[in-house]
C-alpha positions in Angstrom: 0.0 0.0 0.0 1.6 3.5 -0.9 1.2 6.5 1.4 1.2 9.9 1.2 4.7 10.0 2.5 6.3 7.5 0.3 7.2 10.2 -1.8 10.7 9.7 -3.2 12.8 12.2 -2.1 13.5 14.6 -5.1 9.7 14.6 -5.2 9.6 16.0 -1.5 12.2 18.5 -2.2 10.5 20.0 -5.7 7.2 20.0 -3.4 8.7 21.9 -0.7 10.2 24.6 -2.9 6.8 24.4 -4.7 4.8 25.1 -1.3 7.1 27.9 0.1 7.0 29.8 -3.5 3.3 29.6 -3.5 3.4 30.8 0.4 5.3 33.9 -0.2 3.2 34.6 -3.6 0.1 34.5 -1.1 1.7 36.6 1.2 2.4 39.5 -1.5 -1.3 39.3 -3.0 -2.8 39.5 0.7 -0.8 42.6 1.2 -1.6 43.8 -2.3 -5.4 43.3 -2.0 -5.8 43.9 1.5 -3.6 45.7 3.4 -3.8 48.7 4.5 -4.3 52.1 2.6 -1.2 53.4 3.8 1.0 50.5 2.4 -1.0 49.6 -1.0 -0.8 52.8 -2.2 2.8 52.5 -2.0 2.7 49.3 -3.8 2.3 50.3 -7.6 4.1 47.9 -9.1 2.6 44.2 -7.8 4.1 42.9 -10.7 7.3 43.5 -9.6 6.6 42.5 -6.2 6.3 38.8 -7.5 9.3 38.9 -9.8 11.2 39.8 -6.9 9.8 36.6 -4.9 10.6 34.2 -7.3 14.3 35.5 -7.7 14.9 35.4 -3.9 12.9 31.9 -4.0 14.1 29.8 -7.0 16.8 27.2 -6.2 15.3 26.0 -3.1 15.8 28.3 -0.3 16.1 27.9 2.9 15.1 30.4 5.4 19.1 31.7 5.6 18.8 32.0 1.5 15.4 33.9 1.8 17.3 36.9 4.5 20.4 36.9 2.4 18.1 38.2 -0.8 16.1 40.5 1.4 19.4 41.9 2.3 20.3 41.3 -1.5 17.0 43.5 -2.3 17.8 46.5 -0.1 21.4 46.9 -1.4 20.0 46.3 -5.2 17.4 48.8 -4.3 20.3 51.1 -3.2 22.0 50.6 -6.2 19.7 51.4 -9.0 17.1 54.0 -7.2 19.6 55.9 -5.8 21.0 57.1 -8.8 17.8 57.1 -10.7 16.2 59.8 -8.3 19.4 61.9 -9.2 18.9 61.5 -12.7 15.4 62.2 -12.8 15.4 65.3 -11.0 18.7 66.5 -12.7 17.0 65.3 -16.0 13.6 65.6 -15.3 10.7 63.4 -15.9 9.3 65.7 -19.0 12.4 66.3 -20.9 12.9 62.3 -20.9 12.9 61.2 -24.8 13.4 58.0 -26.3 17.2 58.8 -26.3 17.9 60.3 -22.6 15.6 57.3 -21.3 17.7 55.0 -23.5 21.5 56.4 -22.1 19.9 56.2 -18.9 19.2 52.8 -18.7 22.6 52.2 -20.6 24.2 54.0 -18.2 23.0 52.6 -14.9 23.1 49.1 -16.3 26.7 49.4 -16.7 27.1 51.1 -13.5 25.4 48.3 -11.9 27.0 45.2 -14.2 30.4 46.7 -14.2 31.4 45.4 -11.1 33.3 42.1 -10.8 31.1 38.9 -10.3 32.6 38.8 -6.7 31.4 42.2 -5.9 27.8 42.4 -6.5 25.7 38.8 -6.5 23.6 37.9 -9.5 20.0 38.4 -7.5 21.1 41.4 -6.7 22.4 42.5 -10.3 18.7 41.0 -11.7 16.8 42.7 -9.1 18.6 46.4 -9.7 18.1 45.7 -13.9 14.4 45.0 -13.3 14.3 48.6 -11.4 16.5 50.1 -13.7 13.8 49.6 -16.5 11.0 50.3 -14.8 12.0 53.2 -13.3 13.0 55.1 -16.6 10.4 53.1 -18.5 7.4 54.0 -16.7 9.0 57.5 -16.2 9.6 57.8 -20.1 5.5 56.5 -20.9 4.0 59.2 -18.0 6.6 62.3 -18.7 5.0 64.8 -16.6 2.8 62.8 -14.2 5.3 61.5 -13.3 6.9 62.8 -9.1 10.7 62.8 -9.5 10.9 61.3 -5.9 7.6 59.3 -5.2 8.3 57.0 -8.5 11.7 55.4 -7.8 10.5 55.5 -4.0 6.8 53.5 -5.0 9.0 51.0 -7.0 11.7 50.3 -3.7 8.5 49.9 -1.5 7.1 47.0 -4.2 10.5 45.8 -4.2 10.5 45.5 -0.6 6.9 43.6 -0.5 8.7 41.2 -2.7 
């Protein structure tokens, strides 16, 4: 007779992962849907919110893996918004054309890429490209709707859900 937990092992381990992905996925579209008014109007990018949980998550993570990329989260946030709220106001958000947007994101993708692989770790290089475009992306597409300050700081407070 087979039971539940005669699982082979690699099947226990993929089911695992599976169960913790799908946990903190929940947890980011309670926060999204529900939370409070103060947080969720913060949280304009949800999207981005589950990106980030899946690049912190994948490869089976342990609890240690999932505090390293929350650290890994804050220092790519660090790295990409901090010099995008500079740009922005030194630029501004209505004189952004196809051209300034595209050096822009050149620019700060090299910034953030340049750095030997020892320096920065891959989430956090994938996390800070993923902000990188957004930020001047969505900056580009609303031009003057668009608060020099609030945007990059909306997009570190999805990132930060995630």
């Amino acid at each position: 007779m087979l039971s539940f937990f005669n699982i082979p092992p690699l099947w226990k381990e993929c089911l695992s992962s599976a169960f913790r992905t799908a946990l903190a996925c929940t947890i980011v579209a309670i926060v999204t849907l529900y939370g409070p008014i103060s947080i969720t109007s913060l949280i304009t990018f949800p999207a981005f919110s589950y990106v980030v949980v899946i690049l912190i998550i994948i490869n089976d993570a342990t609890l240690g893996d999932a505090l390293r990329g929350c650290w890994l989260g804050l220092y790519a946030t660090i790295q990409s918004l901090g010099p995008a709220m500079l740009s922005l106001w030194a630029i501004g958000p209505n004189r952004l054309s196809k051209g300034t947007a595209s050096i822009a994101v050149a620019l700060a993708a090299f910034v953030v890429v340049l750095p030997s692989a020892q320096s920065t770790h891959l989430i956090a290089k994938r996390i800070s490209l993923g902000q990188i475009v957004l930020v001047y992306v969505v900056a580009y597409a609303n031009g003057v709707h668009i608060d020099t300050f609030m945007h990059p700081i909306q997009l570190a407070a999805s990132t930060a859900l995630g």
